[in-house]
BAMARRO-715280 format. One line per 3 residues: number of its first residue (from 1); for each residue x, y, z of N, C-alpha, C, O, CB. Coordinates in Angstrom, 2 decimals, decimal comma. Each point is the difference from the previous one (the first is absolute). Glycine has a CB too. Layout:
REM residues N
NUM = X/Y/Z/X/Y/Z/X/Y/Z/X/Y/Z/X/Y/Z | ...;
END
This chain:
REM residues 112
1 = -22,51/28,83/9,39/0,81/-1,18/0,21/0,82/-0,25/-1,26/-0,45/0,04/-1,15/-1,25/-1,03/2,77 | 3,02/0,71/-1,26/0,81/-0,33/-1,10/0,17/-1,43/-1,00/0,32/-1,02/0,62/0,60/2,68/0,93 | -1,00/-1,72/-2,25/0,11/-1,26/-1,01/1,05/-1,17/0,49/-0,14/-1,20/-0,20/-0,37/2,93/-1,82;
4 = 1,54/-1,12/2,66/1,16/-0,69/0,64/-0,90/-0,67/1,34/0,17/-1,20/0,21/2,17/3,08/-1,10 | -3,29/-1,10/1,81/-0,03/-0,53/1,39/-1,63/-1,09/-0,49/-0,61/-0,55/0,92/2,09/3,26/1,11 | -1,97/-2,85/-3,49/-0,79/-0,93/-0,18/0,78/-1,61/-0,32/-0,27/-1,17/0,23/-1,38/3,36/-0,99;
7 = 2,65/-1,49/0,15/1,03/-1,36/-0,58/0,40/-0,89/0,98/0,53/0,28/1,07/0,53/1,05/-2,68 | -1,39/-2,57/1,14/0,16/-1,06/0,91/1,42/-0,72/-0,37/0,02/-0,29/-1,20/-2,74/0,00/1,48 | 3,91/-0,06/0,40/0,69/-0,48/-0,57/0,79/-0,62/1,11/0,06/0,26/1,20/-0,37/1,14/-3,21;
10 = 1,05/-2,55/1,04/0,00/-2,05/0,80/1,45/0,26/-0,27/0,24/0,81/-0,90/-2,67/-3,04/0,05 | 3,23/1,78/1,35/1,05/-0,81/-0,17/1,15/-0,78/0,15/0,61/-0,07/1,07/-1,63/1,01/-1,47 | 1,30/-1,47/-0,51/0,18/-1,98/-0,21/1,45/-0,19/-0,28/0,43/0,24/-1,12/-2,87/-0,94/-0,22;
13 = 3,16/0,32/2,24/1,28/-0,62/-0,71/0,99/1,71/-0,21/0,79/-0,01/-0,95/-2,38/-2,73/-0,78 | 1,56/3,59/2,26/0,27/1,10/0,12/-0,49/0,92/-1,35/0,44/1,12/-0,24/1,39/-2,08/1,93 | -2,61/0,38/-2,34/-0,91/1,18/-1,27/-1,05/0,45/0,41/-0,81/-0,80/0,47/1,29/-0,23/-2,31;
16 = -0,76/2,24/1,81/-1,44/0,90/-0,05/-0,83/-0,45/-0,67/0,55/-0,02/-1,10/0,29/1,76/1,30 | -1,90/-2,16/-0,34/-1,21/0,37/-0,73/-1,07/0,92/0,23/-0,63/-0,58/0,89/1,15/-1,24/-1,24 | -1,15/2,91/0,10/-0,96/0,83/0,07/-1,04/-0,01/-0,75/0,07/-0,01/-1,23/1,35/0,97/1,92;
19 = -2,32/-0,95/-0,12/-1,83/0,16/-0,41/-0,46/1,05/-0,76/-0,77/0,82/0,48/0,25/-1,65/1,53 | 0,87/0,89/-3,03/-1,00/1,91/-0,58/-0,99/-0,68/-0,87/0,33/-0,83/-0,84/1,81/3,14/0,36 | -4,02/-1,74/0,83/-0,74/0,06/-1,16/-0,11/-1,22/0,29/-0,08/-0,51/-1,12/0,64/2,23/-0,52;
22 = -0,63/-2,75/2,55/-0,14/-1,21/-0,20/1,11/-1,16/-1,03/-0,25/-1,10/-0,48/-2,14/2,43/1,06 | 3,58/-0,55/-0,63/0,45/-1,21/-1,08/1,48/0,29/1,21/0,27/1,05/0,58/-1,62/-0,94/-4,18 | 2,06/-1,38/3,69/1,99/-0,37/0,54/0,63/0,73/-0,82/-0,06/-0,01/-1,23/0,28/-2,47/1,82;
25 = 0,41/3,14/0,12/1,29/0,43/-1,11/1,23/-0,35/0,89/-0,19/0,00/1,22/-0,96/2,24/-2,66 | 2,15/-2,48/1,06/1,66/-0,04/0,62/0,08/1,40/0,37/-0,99/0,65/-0,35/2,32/-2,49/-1,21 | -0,20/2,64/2,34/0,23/0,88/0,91/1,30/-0,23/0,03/0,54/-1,04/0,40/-2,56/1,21/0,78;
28 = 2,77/1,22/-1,80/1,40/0,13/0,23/0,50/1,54/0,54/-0,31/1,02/-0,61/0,49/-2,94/-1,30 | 0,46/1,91/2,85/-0,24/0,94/0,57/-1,02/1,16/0,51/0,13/1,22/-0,03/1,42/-2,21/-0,82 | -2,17/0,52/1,13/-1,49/0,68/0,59/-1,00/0,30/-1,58/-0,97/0,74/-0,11/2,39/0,89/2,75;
31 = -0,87/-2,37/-3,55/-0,51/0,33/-1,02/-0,95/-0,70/-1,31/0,78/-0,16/-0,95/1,05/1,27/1,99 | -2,98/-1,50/-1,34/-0,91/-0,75/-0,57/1,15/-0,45/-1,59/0,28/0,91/-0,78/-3,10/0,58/2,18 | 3,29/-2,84/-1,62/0,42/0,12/-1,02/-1,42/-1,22/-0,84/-1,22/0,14/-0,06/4,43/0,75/0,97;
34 = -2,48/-1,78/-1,30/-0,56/-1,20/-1,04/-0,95/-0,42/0,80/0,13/0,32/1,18/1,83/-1,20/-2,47 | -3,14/0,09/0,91/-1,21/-0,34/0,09/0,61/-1,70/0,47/0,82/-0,70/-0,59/-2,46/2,76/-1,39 | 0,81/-2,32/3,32/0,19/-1,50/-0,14/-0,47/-1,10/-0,20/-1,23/0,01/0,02/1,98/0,77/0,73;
37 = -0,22/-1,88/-0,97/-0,80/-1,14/-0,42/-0,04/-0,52/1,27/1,16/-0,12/0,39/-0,58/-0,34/-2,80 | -1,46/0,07/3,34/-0,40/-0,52/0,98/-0,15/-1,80/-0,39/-0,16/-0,95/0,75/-0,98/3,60/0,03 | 1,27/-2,58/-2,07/-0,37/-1,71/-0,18/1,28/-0,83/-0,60/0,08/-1,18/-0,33/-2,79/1,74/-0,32;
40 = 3,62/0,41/0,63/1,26/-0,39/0,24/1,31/0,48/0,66/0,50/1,13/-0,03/-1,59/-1,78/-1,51 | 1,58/-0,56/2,20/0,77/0,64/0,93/1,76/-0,68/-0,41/0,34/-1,16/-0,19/-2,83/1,45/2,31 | 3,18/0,76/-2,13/1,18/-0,39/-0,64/0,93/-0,82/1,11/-0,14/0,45/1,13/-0,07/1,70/-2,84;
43 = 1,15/-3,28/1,60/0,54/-0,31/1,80/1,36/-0,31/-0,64/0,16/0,04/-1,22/-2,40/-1,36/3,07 | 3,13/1,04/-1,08/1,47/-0,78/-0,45/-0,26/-0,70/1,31/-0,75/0,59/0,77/2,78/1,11/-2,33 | -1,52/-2,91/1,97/-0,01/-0,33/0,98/1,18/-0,61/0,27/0,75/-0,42/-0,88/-2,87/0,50/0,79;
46 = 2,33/-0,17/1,36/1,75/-0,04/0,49/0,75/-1,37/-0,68/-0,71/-0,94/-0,35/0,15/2,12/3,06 | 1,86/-1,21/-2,85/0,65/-1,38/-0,57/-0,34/-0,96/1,08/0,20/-0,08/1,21/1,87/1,08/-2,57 | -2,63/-1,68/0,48/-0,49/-1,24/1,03/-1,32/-0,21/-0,30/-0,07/-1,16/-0,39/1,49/1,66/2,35;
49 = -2,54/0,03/-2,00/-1,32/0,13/0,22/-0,17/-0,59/-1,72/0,73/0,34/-0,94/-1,16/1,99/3,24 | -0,61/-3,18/-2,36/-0,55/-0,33/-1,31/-1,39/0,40/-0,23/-0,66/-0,76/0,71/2,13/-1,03/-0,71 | -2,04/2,36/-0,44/-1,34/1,02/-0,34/-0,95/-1,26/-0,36/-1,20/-0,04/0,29/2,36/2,65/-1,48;
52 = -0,23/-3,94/0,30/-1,09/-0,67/-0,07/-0,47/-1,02/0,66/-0,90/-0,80/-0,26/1,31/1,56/-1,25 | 0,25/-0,65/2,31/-0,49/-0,84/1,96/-0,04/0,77/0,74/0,07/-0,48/1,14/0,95/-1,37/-0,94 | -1,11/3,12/-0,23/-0,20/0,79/1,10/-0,98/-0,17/0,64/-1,05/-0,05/-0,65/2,04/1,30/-0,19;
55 = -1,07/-1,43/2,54/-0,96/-0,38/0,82/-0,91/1,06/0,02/0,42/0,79/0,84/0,95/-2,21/0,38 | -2,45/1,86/-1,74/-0,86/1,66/0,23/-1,12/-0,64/1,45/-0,54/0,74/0,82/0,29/0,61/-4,32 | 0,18/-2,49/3,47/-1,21/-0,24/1,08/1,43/0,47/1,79/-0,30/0,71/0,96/-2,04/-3,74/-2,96;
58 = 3,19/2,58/1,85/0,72/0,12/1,04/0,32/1,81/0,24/0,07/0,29/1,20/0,93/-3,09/-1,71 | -0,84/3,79/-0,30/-0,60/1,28/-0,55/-0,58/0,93/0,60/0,20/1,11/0,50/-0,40/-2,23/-1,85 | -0,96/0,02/1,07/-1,52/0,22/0,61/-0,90/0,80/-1,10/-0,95/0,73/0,28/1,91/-0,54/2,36;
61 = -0,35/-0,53/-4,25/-0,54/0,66/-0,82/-0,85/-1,24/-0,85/-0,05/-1,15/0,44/1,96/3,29/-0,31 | -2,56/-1,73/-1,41/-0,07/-1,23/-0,56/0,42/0,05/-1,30/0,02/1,04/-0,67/-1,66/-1,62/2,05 | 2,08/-0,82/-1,89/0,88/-0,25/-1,03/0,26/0,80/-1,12/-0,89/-0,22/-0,82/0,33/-1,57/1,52;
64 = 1,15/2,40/-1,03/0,33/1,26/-1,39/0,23/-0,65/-0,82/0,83/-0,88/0,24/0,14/2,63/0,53 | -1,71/-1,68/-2,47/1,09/-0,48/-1,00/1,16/0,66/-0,17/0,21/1,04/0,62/-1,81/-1,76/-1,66 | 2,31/0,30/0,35/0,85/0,69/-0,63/-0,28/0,18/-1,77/-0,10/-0,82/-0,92/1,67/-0,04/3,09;
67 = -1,64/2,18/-2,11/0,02/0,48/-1,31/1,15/-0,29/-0,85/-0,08/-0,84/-0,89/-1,22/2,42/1,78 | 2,34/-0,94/-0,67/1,41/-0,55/-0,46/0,90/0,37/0,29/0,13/1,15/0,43/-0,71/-1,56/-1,74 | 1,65/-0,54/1,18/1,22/0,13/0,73/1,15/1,21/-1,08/0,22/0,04/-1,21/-0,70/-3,10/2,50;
70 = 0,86/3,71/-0,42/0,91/1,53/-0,98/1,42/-0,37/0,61/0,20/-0,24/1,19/-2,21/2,81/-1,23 | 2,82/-2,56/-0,84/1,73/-0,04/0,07/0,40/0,26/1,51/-0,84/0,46/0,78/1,26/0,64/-3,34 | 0,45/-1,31/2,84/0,36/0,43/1,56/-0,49/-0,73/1,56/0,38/0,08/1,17/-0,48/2,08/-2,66;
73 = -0,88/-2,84/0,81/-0,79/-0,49/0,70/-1,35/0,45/1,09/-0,44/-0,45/1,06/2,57/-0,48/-1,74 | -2,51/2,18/-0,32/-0,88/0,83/0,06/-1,57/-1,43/-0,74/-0,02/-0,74/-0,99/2,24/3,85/0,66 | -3,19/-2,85/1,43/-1,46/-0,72/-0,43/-0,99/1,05/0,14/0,22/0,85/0,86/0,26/-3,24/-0,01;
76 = -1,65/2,48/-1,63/-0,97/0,62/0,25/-1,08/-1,06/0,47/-0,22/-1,13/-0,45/1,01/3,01/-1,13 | -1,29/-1,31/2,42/-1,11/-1,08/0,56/-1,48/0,60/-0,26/-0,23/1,21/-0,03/1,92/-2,10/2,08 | -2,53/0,01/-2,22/-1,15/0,61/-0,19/-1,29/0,49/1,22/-0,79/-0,84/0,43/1,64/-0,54/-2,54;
79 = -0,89/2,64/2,50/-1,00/0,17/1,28/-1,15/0,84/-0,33/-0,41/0,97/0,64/2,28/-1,12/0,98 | -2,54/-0,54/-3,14/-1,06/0,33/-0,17/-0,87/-0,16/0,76/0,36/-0,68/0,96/0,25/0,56/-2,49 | -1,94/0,52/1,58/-1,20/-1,13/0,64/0,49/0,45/1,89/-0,95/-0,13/0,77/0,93/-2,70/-3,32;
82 = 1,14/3,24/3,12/0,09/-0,32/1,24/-0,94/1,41/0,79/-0,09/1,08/-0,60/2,76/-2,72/0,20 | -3,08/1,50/1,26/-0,76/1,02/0,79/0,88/1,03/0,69/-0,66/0,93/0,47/-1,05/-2,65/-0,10 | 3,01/1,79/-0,20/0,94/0,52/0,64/1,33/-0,20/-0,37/0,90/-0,25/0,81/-2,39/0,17/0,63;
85 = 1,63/0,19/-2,69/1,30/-0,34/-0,70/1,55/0,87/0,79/1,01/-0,65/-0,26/-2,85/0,35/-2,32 | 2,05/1,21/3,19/0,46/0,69/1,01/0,09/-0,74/1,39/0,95/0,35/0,70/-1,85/1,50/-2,02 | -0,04/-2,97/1,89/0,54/-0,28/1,02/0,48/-1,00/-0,16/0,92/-0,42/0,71/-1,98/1,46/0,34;
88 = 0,36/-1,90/-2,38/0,47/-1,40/-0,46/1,74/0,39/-0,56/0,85/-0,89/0,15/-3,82/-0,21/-1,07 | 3,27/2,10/0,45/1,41/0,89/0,31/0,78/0,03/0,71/1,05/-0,63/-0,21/-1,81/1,54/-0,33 | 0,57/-0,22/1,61/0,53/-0,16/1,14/-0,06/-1,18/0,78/0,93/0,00/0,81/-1,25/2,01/-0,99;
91 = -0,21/-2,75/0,24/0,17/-1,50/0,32/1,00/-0,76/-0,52/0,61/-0,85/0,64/-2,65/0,93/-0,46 | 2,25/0,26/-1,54/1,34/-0,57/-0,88/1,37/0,31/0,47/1,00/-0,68/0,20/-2,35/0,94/-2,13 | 1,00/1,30/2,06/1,53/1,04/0,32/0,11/-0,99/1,36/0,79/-0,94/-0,08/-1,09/4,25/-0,89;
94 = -0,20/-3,18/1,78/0,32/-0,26/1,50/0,41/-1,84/-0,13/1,17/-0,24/0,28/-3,23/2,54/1,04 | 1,48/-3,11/-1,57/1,17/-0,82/-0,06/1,36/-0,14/0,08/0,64/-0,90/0,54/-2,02/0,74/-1,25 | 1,90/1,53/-0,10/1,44/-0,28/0,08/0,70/-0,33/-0,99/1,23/0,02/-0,05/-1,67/-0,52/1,78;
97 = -0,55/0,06/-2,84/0,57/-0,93/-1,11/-0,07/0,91/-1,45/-0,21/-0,49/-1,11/-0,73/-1,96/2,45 | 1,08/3,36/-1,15/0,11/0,68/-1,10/1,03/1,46/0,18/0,19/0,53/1,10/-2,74/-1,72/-1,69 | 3,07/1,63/-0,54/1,18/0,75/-0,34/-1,32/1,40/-0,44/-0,01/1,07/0,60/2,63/-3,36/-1,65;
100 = -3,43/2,01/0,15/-0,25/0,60/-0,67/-2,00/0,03/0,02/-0,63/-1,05/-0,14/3,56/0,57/-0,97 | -3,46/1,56/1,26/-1,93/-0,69/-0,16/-0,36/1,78/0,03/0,17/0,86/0,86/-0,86/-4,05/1,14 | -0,02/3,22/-3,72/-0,49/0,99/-0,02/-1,34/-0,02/-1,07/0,24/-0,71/-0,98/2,17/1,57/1,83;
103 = -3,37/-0,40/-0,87/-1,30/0,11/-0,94/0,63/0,46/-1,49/0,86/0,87/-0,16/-2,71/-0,03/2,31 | 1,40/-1,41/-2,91/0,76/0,33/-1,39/-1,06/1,75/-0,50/-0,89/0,57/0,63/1,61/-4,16/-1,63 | -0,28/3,84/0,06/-0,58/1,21/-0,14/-0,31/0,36/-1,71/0,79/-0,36/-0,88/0,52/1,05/3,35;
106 = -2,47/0,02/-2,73/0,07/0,74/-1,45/0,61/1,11/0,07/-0,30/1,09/0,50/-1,56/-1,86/-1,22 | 2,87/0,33/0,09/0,80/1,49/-0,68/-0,15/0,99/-0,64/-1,07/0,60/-0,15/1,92/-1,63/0,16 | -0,02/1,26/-0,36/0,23/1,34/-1,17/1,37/-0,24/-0,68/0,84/-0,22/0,87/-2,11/2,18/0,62;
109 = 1,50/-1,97/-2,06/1,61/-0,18/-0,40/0,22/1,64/-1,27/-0,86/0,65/-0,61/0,92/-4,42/0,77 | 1,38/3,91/-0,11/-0,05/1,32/-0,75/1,05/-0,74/-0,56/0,68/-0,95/0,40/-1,58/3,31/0,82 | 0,88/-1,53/-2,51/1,26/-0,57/-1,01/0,78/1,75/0,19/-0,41/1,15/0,17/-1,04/-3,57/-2,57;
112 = 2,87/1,64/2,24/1,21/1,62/0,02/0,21/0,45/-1,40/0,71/0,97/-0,23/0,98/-1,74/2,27;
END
């Protein structure tokens, strides 16, 4: 059995995530990149929408902090602690009210 047909993989808001070894990683083109943070989830949400009245019980999620607000009007919210941070995800995307909702990730960065 192949390593590929054990891999479990979700996804949210049109991003891959894949299962190897027990740890999320992001998925770009059929391909395992950066490691993810499951306990944060990156969102922009549409002009109009305010993150810090955002209804999450109407959702059907429950209330996210917000970690902090990034230029553009990019928020990270916090989905530590949640049992299913992926469906509490997709619950967000499907509203409607967001541009943007993806799991933040550990990198790698290379210098040129």
């Amino acid at each position: 059995m192949s390593i590929e047909s054990e891999t479990e993989f979700i996804t949210v808001a049109g991003f891959t995530y894949g299962k190897y070894n027990g740890e999320w990683y992001h998925v770009s083109d059929g391909k395992k990149t950066d490691r993810a943070s499951l306990a944060r989830l990156i969102t922009k949400p549409k002009s109009g929408i305010d993150m810090n009245s955002f209804n999450y019980q109407a959702a059907g999620v429950p209330t996210l902090s917000i970690v902090s607000e990034l230029l553009a009007g990019y928020y990270i919210l916090d989905t530590s602690g949640l049992a299913d941070p992926f469906d509490v995800a997709n619950k967000l995307w499907n509203t409607g009210g967001f541009d943007y909702l993806q799991f933040d990730a550990y990198g790698t960065y290379h210098r040129n």
